[in-house]
PADO-558138 format. One record per residue (C-alpha): residue in one letter; x, y, z. Coordinates in Angstrom, 3 decimals, padded with zeros to 6 digits. Each point is the difference from the previous one (the first is absolute). Example, Ala and Ser with C-alpha at 12.3 -4.5 7.8 and 13.67 -1.06 7.14 Angstrom:
PADO-558138
['A' [012.300 -004.500 007.800]] ['S' [001.370 003.440 -000.660]] 
***
This chain:
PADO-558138
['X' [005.562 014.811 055.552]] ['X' [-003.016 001.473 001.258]] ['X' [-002.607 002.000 -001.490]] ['X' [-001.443 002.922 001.973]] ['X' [-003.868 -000.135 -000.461]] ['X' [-000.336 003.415 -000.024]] ['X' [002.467 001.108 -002.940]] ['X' [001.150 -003.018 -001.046]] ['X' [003.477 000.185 -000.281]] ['X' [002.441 -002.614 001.189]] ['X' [001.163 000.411 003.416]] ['X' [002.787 -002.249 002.209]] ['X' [-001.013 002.100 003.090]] ['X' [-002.222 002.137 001.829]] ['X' [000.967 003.146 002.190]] ['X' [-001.478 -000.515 003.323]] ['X' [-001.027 003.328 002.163]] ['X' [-000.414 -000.306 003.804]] ['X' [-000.926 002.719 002.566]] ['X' [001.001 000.224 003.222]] ['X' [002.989 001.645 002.182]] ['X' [003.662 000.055 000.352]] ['X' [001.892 001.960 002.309]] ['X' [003.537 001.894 -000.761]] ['X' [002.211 001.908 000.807]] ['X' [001.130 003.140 -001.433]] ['X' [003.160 001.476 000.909]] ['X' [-000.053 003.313 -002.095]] ['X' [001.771 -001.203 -003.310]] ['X' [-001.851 -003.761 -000.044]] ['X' [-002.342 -002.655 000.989]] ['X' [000.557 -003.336 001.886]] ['X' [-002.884 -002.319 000.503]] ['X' [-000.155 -001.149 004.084]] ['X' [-002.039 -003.260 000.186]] ['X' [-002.181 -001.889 -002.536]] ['X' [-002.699 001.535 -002.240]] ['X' [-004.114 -000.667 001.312]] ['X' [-002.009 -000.985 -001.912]] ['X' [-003.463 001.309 000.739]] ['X' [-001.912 -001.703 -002.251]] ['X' [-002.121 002.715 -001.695]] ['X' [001.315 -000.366 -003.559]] ['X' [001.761 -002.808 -001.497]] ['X' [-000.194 000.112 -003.638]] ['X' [001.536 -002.064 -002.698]] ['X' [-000.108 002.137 -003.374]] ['X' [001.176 -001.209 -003.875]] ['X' [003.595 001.880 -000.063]] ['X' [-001.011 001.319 -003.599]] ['X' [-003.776 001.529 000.545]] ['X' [000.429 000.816 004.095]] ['X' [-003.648 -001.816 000.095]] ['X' [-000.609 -001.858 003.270]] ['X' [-000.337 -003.572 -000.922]] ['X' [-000.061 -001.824 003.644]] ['X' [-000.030 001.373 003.730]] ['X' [000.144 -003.229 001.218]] ['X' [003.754 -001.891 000.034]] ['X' [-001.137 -003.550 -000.664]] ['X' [-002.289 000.644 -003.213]] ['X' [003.379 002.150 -000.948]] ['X' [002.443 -002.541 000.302]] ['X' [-002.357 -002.554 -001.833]] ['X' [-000.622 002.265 -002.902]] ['X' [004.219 000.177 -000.229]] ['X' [000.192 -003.711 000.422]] ['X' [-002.349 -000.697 -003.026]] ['X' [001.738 002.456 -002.154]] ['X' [002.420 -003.104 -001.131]] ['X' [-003.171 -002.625 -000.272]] ['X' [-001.833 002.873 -002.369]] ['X' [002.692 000.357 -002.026]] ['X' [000.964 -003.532 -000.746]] ['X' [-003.958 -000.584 -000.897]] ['X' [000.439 003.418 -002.416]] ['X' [003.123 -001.422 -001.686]] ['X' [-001.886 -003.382 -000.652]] ['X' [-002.897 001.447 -001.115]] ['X' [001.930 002.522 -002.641]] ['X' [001.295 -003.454 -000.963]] ['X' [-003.162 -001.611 -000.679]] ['X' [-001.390 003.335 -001.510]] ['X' [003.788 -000.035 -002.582]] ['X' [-000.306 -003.726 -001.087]] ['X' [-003.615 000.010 -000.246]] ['X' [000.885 003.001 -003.126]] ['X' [002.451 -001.910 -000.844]] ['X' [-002.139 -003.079 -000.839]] ['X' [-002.842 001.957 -002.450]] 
***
């Protein structure tokens, strides 16, 4: 898992928030979207699900700090098992 930077609790996603402009329409009792969302590129924000901070507002450094998550967590786990044996050696 990953580790959000800014309260460091382990996170398997972030919540991405995009502006921008969708059109529907309303009939009185509900809403139907007509035509695709636009995206106009003003705010696209990638915050930790558990603090709400912002972490990226770019897409690529997002994805890469999800696709490390696994690589972090296999060097914590060997680590924890360096740090055990090593106590269990003195």
């Amino acid at each position: 898992m990953a580790i959000c930077p800014k309260c460091k609790e382990e996170i398997e996603h972030l919540n991405n928030y995009v502006s921008g402009e969708a059109k529907y329409i309303f009939d009185g009792e509900s809403y139907n979207q007509d035509g695709d969302f636009q995206n106009n590129e003003k705010v696209n924000d990638y915050e930790c699900p558990e603090c709400q901070e912002v972490l990226f507002t770019d897409e690529e450094k997002a994805k890469e700090f999800l696709k490390n998550k696994d690589e972090l967590t296999n060097i914590m786990e060997e680590k924890m098992k360096q740090i055990k044996e090593n106590k269990n050696v003195s």
